[in-house]
N, C-alpha and C positions, 0 to 999 in steps of 0.2 A: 504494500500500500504506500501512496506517493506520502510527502513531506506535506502537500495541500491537503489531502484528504487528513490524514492522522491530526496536522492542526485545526482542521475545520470541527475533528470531533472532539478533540482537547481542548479547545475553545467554546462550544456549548457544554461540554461538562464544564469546565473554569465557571461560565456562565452562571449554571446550574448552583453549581456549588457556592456564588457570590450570592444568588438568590436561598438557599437554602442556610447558608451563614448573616447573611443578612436580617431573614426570617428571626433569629435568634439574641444575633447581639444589636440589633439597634434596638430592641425593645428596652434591651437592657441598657444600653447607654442612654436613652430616653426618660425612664425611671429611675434612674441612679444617679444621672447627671440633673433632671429635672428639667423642664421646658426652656428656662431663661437661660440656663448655661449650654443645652443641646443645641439653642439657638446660636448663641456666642460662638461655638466650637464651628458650627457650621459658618458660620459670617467671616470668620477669620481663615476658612479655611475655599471659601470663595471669594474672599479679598488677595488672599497670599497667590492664589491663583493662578493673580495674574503675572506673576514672576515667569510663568512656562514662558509666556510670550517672548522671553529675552534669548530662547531658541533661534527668533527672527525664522523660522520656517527650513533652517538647515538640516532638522533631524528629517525632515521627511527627505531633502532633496538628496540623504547620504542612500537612502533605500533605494529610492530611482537610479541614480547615475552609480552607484558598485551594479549594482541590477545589469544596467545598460554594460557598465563594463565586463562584466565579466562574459555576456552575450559574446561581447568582440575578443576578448580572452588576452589582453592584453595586462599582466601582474603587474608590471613597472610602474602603468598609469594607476594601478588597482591602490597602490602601497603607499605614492605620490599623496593620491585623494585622503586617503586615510588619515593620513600626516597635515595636510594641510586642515582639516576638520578638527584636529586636535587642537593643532594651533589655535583655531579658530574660537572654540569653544573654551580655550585656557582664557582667553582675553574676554569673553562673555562670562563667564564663572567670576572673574575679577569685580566686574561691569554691576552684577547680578547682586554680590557682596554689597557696593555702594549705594544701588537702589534700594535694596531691603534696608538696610539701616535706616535711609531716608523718610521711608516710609513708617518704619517703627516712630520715629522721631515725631512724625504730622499727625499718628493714629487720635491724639486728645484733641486736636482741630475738627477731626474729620467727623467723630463720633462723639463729639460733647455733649449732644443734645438729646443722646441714644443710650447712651452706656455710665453705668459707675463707676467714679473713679480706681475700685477695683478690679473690676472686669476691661477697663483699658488698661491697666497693668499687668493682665496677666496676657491678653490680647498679644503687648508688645514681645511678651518673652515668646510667646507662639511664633510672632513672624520672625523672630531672629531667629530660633530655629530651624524653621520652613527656609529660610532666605540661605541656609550654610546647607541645607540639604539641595535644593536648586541646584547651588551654587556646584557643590559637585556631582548631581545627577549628571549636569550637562556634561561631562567631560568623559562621564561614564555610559551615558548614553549611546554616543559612536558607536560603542561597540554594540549593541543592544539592537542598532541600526545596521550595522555589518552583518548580524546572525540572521536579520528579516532579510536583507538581501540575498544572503545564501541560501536562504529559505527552510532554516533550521527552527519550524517552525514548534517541533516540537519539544524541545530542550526549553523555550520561549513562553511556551504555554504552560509547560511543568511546573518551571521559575515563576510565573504567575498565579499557578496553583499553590504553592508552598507560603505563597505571600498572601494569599487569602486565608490562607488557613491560619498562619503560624501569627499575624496582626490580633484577629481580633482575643486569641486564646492569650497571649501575652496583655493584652491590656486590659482584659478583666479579673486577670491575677493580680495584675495594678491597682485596679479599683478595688480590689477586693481587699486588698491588704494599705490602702489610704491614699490611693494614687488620686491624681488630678487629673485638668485640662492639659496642663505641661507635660505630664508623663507620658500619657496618650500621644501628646504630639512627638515626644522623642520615640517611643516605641512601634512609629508610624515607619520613621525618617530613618529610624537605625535597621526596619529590615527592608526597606526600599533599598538603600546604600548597599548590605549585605548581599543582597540577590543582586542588583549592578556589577558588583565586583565579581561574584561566580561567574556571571556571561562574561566580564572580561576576560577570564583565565581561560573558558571556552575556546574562546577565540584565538587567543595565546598558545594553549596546548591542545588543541583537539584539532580545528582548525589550520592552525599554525600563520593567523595572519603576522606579512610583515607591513613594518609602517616605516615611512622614509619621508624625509623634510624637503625634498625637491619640488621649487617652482611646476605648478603647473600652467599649462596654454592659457594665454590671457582672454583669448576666444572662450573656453571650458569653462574656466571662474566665471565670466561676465555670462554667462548661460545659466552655471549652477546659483549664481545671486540673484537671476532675475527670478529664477522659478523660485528659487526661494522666500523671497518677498511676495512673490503672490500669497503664498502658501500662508504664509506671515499675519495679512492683512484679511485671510479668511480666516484665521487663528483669533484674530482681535474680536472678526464679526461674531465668528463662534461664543466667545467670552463675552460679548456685549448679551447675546439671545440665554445663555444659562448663568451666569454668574453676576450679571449686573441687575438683573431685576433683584438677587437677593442682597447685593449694595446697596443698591437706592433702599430697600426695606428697613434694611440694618438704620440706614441717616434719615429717611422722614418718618418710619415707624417705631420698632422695639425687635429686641430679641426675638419675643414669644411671634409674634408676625413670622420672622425668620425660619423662624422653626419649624410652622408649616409648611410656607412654600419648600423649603429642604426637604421636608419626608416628600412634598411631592415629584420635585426634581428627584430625587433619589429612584421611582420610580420611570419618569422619563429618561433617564440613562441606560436604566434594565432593557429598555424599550433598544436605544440606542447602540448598545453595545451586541445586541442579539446580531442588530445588522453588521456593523463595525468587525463582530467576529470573523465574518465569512469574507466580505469584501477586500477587507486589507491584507488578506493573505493573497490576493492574485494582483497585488500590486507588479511586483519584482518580472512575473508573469507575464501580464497586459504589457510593461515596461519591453520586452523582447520583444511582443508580436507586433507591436507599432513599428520595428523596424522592419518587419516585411513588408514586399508588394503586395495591394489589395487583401489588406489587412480587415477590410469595413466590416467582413461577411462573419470572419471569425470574431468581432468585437460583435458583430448585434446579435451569433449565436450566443455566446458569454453571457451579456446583459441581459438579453432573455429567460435563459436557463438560470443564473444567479438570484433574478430576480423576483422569480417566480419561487425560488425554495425560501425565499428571503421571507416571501409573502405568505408562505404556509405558514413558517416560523411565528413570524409579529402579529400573524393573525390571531392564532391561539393565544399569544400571551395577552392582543389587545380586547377581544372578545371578549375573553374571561374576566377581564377587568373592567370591563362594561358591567357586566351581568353581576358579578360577584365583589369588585371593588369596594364599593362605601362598606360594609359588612368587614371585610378583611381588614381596610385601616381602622377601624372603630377597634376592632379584635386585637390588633395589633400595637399601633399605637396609643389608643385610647381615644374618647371622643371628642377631646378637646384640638383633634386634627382632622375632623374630618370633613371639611372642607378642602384637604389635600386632593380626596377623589376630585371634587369637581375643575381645581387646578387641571391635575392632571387629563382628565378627559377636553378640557379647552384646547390645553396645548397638543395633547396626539393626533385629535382629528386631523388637523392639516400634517405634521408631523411625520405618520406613520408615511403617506404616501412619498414624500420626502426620503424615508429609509429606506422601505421597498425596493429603491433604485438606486441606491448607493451607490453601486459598483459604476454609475457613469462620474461620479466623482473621480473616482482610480481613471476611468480610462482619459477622463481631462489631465491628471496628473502624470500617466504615461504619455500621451500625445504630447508635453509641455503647453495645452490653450485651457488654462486655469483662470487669465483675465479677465473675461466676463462674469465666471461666476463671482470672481475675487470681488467686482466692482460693485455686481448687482447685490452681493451679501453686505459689502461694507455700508452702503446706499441705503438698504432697508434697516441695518443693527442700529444707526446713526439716525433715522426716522422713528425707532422701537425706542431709544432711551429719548426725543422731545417729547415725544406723546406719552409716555408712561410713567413721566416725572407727574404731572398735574392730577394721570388719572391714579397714581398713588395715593395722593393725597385723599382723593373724593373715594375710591372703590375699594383701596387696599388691593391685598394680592392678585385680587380676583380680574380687576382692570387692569394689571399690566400682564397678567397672564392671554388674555384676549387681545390686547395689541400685540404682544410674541407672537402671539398664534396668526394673526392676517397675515404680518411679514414674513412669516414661514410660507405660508400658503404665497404668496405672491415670490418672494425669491427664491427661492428651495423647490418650488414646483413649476409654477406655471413660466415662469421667466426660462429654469433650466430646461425643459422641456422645449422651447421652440428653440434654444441654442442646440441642445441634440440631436433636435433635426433636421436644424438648417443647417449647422455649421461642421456637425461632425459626420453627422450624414446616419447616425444610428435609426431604425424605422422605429417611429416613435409609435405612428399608428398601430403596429405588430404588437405590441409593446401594450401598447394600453386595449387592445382585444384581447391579450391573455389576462391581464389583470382581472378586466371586467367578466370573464367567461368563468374567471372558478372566485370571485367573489361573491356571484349571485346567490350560489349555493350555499354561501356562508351566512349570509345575509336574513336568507331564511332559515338557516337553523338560530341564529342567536337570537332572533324575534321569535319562535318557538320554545325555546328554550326559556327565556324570558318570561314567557305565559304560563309556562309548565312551573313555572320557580314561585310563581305568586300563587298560581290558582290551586297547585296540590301545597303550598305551603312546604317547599324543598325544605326551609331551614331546619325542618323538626329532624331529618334526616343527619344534619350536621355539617358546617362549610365546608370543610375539607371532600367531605363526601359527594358532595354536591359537584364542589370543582372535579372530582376524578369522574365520576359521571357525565360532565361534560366534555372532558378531555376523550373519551372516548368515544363521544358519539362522531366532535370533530373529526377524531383518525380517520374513525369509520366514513364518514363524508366525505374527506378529502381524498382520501383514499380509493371510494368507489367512484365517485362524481369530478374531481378536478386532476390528478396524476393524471401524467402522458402515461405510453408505454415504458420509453425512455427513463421515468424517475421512478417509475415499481421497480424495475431492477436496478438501478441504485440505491432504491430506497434495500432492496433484498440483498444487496452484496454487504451494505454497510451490516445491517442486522447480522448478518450471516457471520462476518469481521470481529461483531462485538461478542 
């Protein structure tokens, strides 16, 4: 079995498993830390953030261009690249240092109005933290970046499993024996650092990358900066659509505000990352096939077939959280959150269809024409934070969640959509007739199901019960009514595998 496939199923278990540990300790960090600190912890930890950004978009453009290099198979330039990313990222690590401080310094400016004078004290030692962990993710990174290239996908997703697991069980031995906000942040940052440093030695000894400080083509850099600045500035947009509506909450509201929209972002990343799994493993991939002739045919079979398993995937997890959502955070959280559900149901709608298609993000990112989307996301994130400053104030969460959600639906969908098929040439129409042919069927089982849940009174049965009850009938549905022939026998090789 290929390095794609084993990481595609390393990655929904990873998933799995973030949701199944999630299930566990955020209730308990919830309850133990208490709403106004759960809030804090989350604010500062969507404020520190935005440190990733000091990347400037190089980590992804190391995947593409070793990717591309290694296509052409030429080590010299391989080892060159490498070297010169070090470099690069030594002097961003430096850069990253004096921001964070700065920022530590301003945090009583920012949040006078929001926080007590203790909770901005403890605030600042979090970002000084966070700002010295950045500071050498970046450097460590590289290599993190060199292993996706080679497409050692699954040493990547292991490392990512060990870090799911080994965080939360460490920090509630913490809390258990009188740990804090601080210790949580170190025991975040010490096995992030940990697992960076194993991929390095990977790389080192298994691998056997070398790295060399030689100038490279001043053509090649001005290439690999441009795509990296794109990348960059849809980085920022990204950060503006998840992490600054809970900014602005933090400064014209309260913690406790925070805290909701956090449980419910929490859940629109589960959403996110479902896609995110499968897509970003055929970066390195797509990254080759762009250099063939009449490349169009094998991208629009890819987007197609990606798309479509994409859409089995987010269906089930969005359905069910339709149907069974407010029940679950109430169960879960408590019900001094649950207004999370209908956060989150505002923002998926437009959203999900956004994810579905992921994978034409990668192929902009293979092809290098990322400027459009770069422009039309920066355009719309820069529109999301004038309008959802005012409606903060009058709607709370609930109004800037509904402004995220248009500019999704208008930049993320319907914008990249007529660039995919005008300019990249992918058959959009193909594309959204699959969609539409095995959604229908869904559509009418979750309004059935729906009816079936109120009018026999499912809950007496028990929510969990209920969810495996409908997890089944979906198989069952998709399985007889939306699968090609083509995905039964994948769908039977993988089973067969596991």
């Amino acid at each position: 079995m290929n390095q794609i496939r084993i990481g595609a199923i390393l990655s929904y278990f990873s998933i799995f498993l973030t949701f199944i540990v999630g299930l566990i300790y955020t209730p308990i960090l919830i309850r133990w830390l208490g709403q106004s600190d759960y809030g804090l912890y989350s604010l500062v930890l969507a404020f520190t953030s935005y440190l990733s950004l000091m990347d400037m978009g190089v980590g992804n453009a190391i995947v593409r261009y070793i990717a591309r290099n290694r296509a052409i198979g030429d080590s010299k330039t391989e080892s060159d690249l490498i070297g010169q990313f070090l470099r690069f990222f030594l002097g961003i690590s430096v850069l990253t240092l004096i921001v964070g401080f700065i920022i530590c310094i301003k945090v009583p400016d920012i949040f006078r109005n929001s926080l007590e004078n203790s909770d901005i004290r403890t605030a600042q030692i979090m970002i000084i933290i966070l700002t010295i962990s950045f500071a050498l993710s970046f450097i460590l990174n590289v290599y993190s970046a060199v292993l996706q290239a080679y497409e050692r996908f699954a040493f990547l997703k292991l490392s990512s499993i060990i870090r799911i697991v080994l965080v939360p069980i460490i920090t509630i031995i913490a809390l258990a024996t009188g740990g804090s906000l601080i210790s949580m942040t170190v025991i975040t940052t010490s096995v992030n650092i940990i697992i960076l440093i194993i991929g390095y030695l990977y790389c080192k000894k298994i691998i056997g990358i070398k790295v060399t400080f030689s100038p490279i083509e001043q053509d090649l850099k001005k290439e690999i900066f441009i795509y990296a600045f794109l990348i960059l500035l849809t980085s920022i947009a990204d950060k503006i659509y998840w992490q600054t509506d809970q900014v602005l909450l933090g400064i014209l509201k309260n913690p406790e505000v925070v805290a909701v929209y956090a449980v419910a972002i929490q859940f629109v990343m589960i959403f996110m990352t479902l896609s995110v799994a499968l897509s970003s493993l055929f970066l390195p991939k797509l990254s080759k096939i762009v250099t063939e002739k009449n490349h169009i045919t094998k991208l629009n079979e890819l987007f197609i077939s990606i798309s479509r398993f994409q859409f089995f995937v987010l269906a089930l997890a969005f359905s069910g959280f339709i149907i069974f959502g407010k029940e679950f955070i109430i169960l879960w959280a408590g019900s001094s959150y649950e207004q999370a559900f209908t956060i989150v149901i505002i923002l998926m709608i437009p959203f999900f269809f956004d994810l579905v298609q992921n994978t034409g993000l990668v192929i902009l990112q293979a092809k290098g024409l990322y400027l459009f989307r770069t422009i039309s996301l920066v355009i719309c994130s820069i529109l999301n934070i004038i309008i959802s400053i005012p409606l903060i104030e009058q709607y709370g969460s609930t109004g800037t969640a509904i402004v995220t959600a248009i500019f999704i639906a208008v930049g993320n969908v319907i914008l990249l959509n007529y660039y995919y098929y005008y300019k990249i040439g992918l058959d959009i129409k193909l594309y959204w007739k699959n969609i539409i042919r095995i959604m229908l069927p869904l559509l009418v089982l979750v309004i059935l199901f729906y009816k079936i849940k109120f009018n026999f009174n499912l809950e007496t049965v028990g929510l969990f019960v209920s969810m495996f009850l409908y997890m089944i009938l979906y198989i069952i549905t998709i399985y007889s009514l939306c699968l090609n022939t083509l995905e039964k026998k994948s769908l039977k090789k993988i089973i067969k595998f596991l």
